[in-house]
C-alpha positions in Angstrom: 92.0 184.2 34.8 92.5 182.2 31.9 89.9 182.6 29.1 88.2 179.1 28.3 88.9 177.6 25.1 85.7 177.3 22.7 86.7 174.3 20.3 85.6 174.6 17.1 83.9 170.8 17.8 81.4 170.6 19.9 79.9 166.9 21.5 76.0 166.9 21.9 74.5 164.4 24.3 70.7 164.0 23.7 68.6 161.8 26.1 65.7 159.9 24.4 62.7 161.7 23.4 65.4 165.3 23.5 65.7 167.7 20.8 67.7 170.9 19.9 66.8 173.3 17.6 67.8 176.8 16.0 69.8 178.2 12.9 74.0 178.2 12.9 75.6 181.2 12.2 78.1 178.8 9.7 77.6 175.7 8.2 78.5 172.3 10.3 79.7 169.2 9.4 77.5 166.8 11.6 78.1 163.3 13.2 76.0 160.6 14.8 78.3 158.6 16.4 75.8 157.0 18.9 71.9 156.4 18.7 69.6 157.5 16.3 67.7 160.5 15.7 65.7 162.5 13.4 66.0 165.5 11.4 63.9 168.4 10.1 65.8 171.4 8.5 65.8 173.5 5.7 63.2 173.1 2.7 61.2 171.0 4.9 63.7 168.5 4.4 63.0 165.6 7.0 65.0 162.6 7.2 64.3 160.0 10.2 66.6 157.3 11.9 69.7 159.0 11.1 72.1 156.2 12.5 76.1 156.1 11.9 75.4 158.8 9.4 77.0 162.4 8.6 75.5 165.2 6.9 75.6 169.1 6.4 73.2 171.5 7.7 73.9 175.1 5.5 74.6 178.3 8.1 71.2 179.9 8.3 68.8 177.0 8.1 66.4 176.1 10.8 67.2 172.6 12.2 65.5 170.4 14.6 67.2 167.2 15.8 65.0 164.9 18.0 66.7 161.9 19.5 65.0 158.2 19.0 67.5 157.1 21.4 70.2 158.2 23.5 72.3 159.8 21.3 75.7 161.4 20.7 76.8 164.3 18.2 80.0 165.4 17.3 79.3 169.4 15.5 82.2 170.6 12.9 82.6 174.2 12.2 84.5 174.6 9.3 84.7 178.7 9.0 87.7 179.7 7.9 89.1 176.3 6.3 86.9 176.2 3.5 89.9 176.0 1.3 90.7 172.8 2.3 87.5 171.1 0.5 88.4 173.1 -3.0 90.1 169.8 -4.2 86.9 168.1 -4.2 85.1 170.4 -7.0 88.0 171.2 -9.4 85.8 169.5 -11.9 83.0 171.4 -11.2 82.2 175.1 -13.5 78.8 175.2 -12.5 76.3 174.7 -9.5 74.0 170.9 -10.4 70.3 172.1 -11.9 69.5 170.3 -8.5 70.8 169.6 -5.0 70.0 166.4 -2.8 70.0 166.5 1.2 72.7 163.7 1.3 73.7 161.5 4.0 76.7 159.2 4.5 77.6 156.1 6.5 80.4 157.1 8.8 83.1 154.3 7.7 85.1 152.5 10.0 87.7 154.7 9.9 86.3 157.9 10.7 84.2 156.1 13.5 87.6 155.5 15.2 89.1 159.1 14.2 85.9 160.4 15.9 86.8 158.5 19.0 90.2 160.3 19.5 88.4 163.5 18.9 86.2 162.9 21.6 89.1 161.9 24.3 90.8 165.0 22.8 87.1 167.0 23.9 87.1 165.8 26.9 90.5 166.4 28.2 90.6 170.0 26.7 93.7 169.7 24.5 91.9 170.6 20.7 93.4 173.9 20.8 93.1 175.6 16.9 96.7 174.8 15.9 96.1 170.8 16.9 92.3 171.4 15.2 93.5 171.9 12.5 95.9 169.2 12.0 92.7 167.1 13.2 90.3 168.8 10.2 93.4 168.0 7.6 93.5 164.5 9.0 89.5 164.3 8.3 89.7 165.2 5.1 92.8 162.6 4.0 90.4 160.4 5.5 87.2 161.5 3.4 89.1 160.9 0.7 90.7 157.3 0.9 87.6 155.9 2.2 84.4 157.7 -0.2 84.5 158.1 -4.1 85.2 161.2 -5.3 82.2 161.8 -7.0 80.2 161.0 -3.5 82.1 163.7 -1.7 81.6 166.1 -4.5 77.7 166.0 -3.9 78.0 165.8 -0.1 80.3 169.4 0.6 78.5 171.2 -2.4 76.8 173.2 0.5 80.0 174.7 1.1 80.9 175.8 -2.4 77.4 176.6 -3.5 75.6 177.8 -0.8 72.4 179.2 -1.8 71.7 177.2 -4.7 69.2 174.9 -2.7 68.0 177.7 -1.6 67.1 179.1 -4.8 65.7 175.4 -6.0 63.6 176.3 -2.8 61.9 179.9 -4.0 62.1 178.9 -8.0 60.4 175.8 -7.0 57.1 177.4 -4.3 57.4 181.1 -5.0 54.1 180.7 -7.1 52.1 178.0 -4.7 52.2 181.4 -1.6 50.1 185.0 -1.9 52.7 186.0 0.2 56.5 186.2 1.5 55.1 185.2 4.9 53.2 182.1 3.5 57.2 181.2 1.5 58.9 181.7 5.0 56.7 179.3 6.7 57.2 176.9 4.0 60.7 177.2 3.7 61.1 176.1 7.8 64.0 179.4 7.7 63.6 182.0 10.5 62.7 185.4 8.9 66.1 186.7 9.1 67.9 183.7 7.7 65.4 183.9 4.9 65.5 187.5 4.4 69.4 187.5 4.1 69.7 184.4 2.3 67.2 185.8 -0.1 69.1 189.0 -0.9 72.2 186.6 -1.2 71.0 185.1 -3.7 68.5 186.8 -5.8 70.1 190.7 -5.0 66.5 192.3 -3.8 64.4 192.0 -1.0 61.5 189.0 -1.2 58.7 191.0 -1.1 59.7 193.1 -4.1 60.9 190.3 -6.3 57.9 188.4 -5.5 56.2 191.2 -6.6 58.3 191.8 -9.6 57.9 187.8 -10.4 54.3 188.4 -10.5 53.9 191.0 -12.6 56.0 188.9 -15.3 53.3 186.2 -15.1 50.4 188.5 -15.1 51.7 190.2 -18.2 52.3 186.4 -19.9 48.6 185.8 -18.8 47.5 188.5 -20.4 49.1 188.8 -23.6 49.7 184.9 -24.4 46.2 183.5 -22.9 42.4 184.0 -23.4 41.6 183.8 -20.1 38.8 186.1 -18.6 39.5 188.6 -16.3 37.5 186.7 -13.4 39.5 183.9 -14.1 43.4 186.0 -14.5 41.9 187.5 -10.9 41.3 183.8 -9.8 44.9 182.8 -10.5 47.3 185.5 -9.3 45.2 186.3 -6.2 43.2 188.9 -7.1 40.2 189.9 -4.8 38.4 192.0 -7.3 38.6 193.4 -11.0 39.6 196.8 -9.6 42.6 195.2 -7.6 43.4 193.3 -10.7 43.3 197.1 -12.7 45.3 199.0 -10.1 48.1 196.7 -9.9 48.4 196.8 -13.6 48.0 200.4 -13.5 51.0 201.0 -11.2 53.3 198.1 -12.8 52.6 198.4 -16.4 51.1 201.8 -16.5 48.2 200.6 -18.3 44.7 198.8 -17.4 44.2 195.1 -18.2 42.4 195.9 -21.0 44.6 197.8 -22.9 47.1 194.9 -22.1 45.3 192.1 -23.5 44.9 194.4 -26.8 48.1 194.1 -26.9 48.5 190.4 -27.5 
């Protein structure tokens, strides 16, 4: 028997009040071609009546997508054809200092492209060859009707994809006592975090957290005249002898001798 051909497009239906949730193992190119719905992924990142609109969710993130009202989806995979987005960020060296969730309208156009995509779904003929023809057709398509500028911001998810992740940590790594309490802030499932964390900053969470702490303990030490109590009250210290033995094992000396020091 014939093995099924999996299209790398996929057509979502969602009946009102229906949502569909989990993390993609790449990053998708998403359209709402019908209805309206709402969003929660990533950084806590929620954006509501989504109508007409495309965006990107990063592979790895936790998503949710709840319909308002009967919708439909059309879900772009883009492994493998990265290259054909480079265009778009020859003018770029260097990742923005920060990165906007970004929306936009589906044109005119692109709603009609979508349309033959959908008959071309539905009657099984998107084999990878014609895909791909399709995905270079998108993107000649992207570029007549959006400024350039606009689509640089939009695919920067595919070029540099960690770098909201690292706004993410840089930004709450100091409001949690923990790499659980970051996790369930950042709306990531543990692995996604985990891997997208040693991705990015080259060492497990727990011990750069650790590592991060220890910086601004020293610096709390050294550059403030804070008491004790209260250096225990800020970095999450139960006790004065907790407060001693960390320093003890990261510094090799006691808080004392530290602030001595300064």
């Amino acid at each position: 028997m014939e093995k099924k051909y999996n299209p790398p497009i996929k057509e979502i239906k969602l009946m009102i009040g229906k949502s569909f949730d989990g993390h993609f193992q790449d990053d998708r190119l998403i359209f709402v071609i019908e209805g309206v719905i709402h969003l929660l992924l990533g950084e806590a990142i929620t954006q509501k009546n989504i109508e007409k609109k495309m965006f990107i969710i990063s592979k790895g993130t936790t998503y949710n997508i709840l319909a308002k009202e009967e919708s439909v989806l059309l879900l772009f995979n883009f492994q493998g054809y990265r290259r054909l987005f480079e265009h778009f960020f020859s003018s770029i060296d260097s990742p923005p200092k920060k990165y906007r969730f970004l929306t936009l309208s589906i044109h005119e156009k692109i709603g009609c492209f979508m349309d033959t995509i959908r008959v071309c779904l539905l009657q099984e003929v998107l084999k990878m060859d014609y895909y791909y023809v399709k995905l270079y057709e998108l993107i000649l398509l992207l570029t007549n009707y959006y400024e350039e500028k606009e689509l640089q911001e939009f695919f920067l998810p595919f070029r540099y994809k960690n770098h909201t992740f690292s706004n993410f940590v840089m930004e709450n790594h100091e409001k949690v006592k923990s790499v659980k309490e970051l996790v369930a802030l950042s709306n990531y499932s543990l692995s996604a975090f985990k891997k997208h964390f040693y991705e990015t900053f080259g060492q497990a969470p727990y011990q750069w957290m650790k590592t991060q702490k220890a910086i601004r303990l020293y610096a709390g030490l050294t550059l403030t005249d804070k008491s004790l109590t209260e250096i225990c009250d800020t970095f999450g210290f139960s006790s004065l002898s907790q407060l001693a033995a960390f320093c003890k094992s990261n510094f090799g000396k006691s808080p004392s001798m530290i602030r001595k020091m300064k």
